[in-house]
N, C-alpha and C positions, 0 to 999 in steps of 0.2 A: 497664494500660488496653487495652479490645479497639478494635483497629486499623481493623477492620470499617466500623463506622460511618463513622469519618474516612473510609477508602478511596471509602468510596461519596458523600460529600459533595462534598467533591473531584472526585471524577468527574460526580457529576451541575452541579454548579456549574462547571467545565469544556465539559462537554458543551454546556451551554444558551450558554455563552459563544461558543461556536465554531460552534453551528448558526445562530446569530444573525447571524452573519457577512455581509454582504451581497458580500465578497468571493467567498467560498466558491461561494457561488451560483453567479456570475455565472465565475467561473474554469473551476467544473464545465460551465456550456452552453457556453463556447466551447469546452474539450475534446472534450465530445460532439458537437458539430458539425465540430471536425477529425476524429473518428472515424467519424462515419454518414455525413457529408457532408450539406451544405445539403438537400438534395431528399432523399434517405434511397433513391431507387430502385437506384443501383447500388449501395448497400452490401447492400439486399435481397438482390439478385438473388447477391452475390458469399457472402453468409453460407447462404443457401439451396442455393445449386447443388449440385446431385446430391446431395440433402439423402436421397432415398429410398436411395440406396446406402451411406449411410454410417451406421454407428452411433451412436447418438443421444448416448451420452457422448463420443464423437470430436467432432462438429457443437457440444456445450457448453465442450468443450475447447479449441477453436478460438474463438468468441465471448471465451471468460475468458481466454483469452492475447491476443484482441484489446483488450479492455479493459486490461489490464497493461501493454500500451504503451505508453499515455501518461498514462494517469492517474494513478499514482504520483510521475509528476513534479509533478503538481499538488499533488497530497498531502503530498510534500518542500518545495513552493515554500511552502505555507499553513501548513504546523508550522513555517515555520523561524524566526516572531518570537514562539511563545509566551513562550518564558523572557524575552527579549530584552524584549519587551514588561512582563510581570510587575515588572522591573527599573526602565524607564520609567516605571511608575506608583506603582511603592510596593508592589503587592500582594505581592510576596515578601516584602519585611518583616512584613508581616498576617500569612501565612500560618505565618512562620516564628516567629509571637508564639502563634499556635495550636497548642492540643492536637493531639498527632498526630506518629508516627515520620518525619523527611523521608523516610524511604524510600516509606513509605505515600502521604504527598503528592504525592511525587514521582508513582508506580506511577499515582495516579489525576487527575494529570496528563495522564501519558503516554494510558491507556486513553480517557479523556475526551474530550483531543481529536485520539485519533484514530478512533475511532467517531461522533463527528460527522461529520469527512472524511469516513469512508467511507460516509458516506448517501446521497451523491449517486451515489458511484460504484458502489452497489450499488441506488440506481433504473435507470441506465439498464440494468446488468447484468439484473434481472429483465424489464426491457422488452423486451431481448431474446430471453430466455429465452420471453418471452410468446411473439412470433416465431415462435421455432422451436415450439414448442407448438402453436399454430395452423394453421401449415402444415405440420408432423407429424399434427395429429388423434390426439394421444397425450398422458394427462394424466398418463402416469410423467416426462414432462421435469422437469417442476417439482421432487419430490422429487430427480430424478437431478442437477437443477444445482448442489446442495449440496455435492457433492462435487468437483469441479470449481473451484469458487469456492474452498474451504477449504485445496485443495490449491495450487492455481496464483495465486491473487489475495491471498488473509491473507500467508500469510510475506512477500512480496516489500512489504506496505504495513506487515506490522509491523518490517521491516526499517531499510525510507525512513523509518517516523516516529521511529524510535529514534537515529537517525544527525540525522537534524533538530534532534529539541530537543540532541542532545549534542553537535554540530559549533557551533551559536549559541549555549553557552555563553562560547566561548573566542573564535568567530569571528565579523564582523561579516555581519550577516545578509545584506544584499545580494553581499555576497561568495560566502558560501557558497553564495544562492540561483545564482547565475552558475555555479560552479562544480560545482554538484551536475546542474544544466542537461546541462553537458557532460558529466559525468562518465556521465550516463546515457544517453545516445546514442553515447557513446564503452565503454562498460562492458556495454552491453547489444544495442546494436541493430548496431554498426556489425560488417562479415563482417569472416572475417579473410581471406579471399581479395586483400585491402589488402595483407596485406600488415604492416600498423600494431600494433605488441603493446597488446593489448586482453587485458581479461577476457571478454568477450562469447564465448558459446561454452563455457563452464564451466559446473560446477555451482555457481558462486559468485554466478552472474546472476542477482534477483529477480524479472528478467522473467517467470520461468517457464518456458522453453523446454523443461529438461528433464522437470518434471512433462507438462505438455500432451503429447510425443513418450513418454515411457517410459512415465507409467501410463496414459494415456489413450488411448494411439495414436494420436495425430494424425502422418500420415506425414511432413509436411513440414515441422517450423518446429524441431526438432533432430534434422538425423536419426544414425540408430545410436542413440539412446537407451536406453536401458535403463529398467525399473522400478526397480531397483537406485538406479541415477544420482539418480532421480525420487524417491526416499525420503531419497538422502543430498544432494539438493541442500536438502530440505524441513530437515531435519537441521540440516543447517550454518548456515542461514540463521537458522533461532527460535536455534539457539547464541550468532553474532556479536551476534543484537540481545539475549540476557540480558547477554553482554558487555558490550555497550556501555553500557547501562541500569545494570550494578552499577559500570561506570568513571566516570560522567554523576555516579550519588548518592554515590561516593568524591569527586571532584571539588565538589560540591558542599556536601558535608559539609567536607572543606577550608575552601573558600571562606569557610563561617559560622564556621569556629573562631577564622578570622584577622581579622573582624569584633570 
């Protein structure tokens, strides 16, 4: 049977489920407005400054790592009752009475609803790419923030949403949400200048720090970077999440045998 079609049924039946979300929404503009700030003038003024000395992919690489900051936690908090949910209603069993490999279902699962998520977070991302566009008077930004985004913002959200639906499998959601909370201000943002043994500072951090700093050259948010570091944090990162995604459909293939 071609897998094809399933994969994308799935996904698109996923998708519409999760953009429907009145959570989502509404998660996404409170984020946004811890990030711009109510009035949006100091964040202008702080994403602009010395905008004319600085190189246009530097100024997008600093915007997409500032977007990485918090938004992924949102992205973890909103996948973490897929399965969990599916469970509560019955639809795992529907799906699992359907034509179609789990792994497939799974995959367009996974894809579904995390390209929903990411819709919001890549409206505000182009809004400010507008931004800088505008007050550049340069209409190569637009094609150059592509790179930027794909580099520093995809891995570290296909990271969160792989560890989401695979942590609520086994874990009870509100837990995990609490715990993944921490785990990412403690894993990611907190210095180590603390003191406190932390990942943050690694190439294992989704945040992005080392792409922004190594390929991008943003001089200040890791410094010493490397482009090197920057390709092998990009690396490690889609690694852990096929990992987790081929241990998620082991685990879950499990589960249905012992059914």
């Amino acid at each position: 049977m071609n897998q094809f079609p399933v994969f994308l049924g799935v996904l698109r039946y996923e998708f519409r489920m999760q953009i429907r979300r009145p959570a989502l929404w509404i998660t996404m503009i409170l984020f946004t407005l811890l990030i711009v700030g109510v009035g949006g003038g100091v964040f202008r003024g702080e994403l602009l400054r010395n905008a004319e000395s600085r190189p246009l992919l530097t100024l997008l690489a600093q915007w997409a790592y500032r977007i990485n900051t918090f938004f992924p936690i949102a992205v973890g908090v909103l996948l973490a009752d897929r399965l969990p949910r599916d469970r509560r209603t019955k639809t795992e069993e529907l799906f699992a009475a359907a034509p179609g490999a789990l792994s497939t279902r799974l995959l367009g699962k996974y894809f579904g609803t995390m390209l929903a998520t990411l819709i919001p977070v890549l409206i505000v991302y182009i809004a400010g790419v507008g931004l800088i566009a505008y007050d550049a008077q340069n209409a190569l930004v637009i094609p150059l923030s592509l790179a930027p985004f794909a580099a520093i913002n995809l891995p570290g959200i296909l990271f969160v949403s792989a560890f989401s639906l695979a942590c609520t499998s086994i874990m009870w959601t509100p837990l995990f949400q609490f715990l993944f909370v921490g785990y990412w201000f403690w894993g990611n943002l907190l210095e180590t200048r603390f003191g406190i043994p932390t990942l943050s500072g690694t190439i294992l951090t989704p945040v992005g720090g080392y792409m922004a700093s190594g390929i991008f050259g943003e001089p200040f948010i890791q410094l010493g970077a490397t482009a090197m570091q920057g390709v092998e944090s990009i690396i490690l990162l889609l690694a852990i999440t096929a990992l987790v995604m081929w241990t998620l459909w082991g685990l879950l293939k499990w589960q249905q045998a012992r059914q």
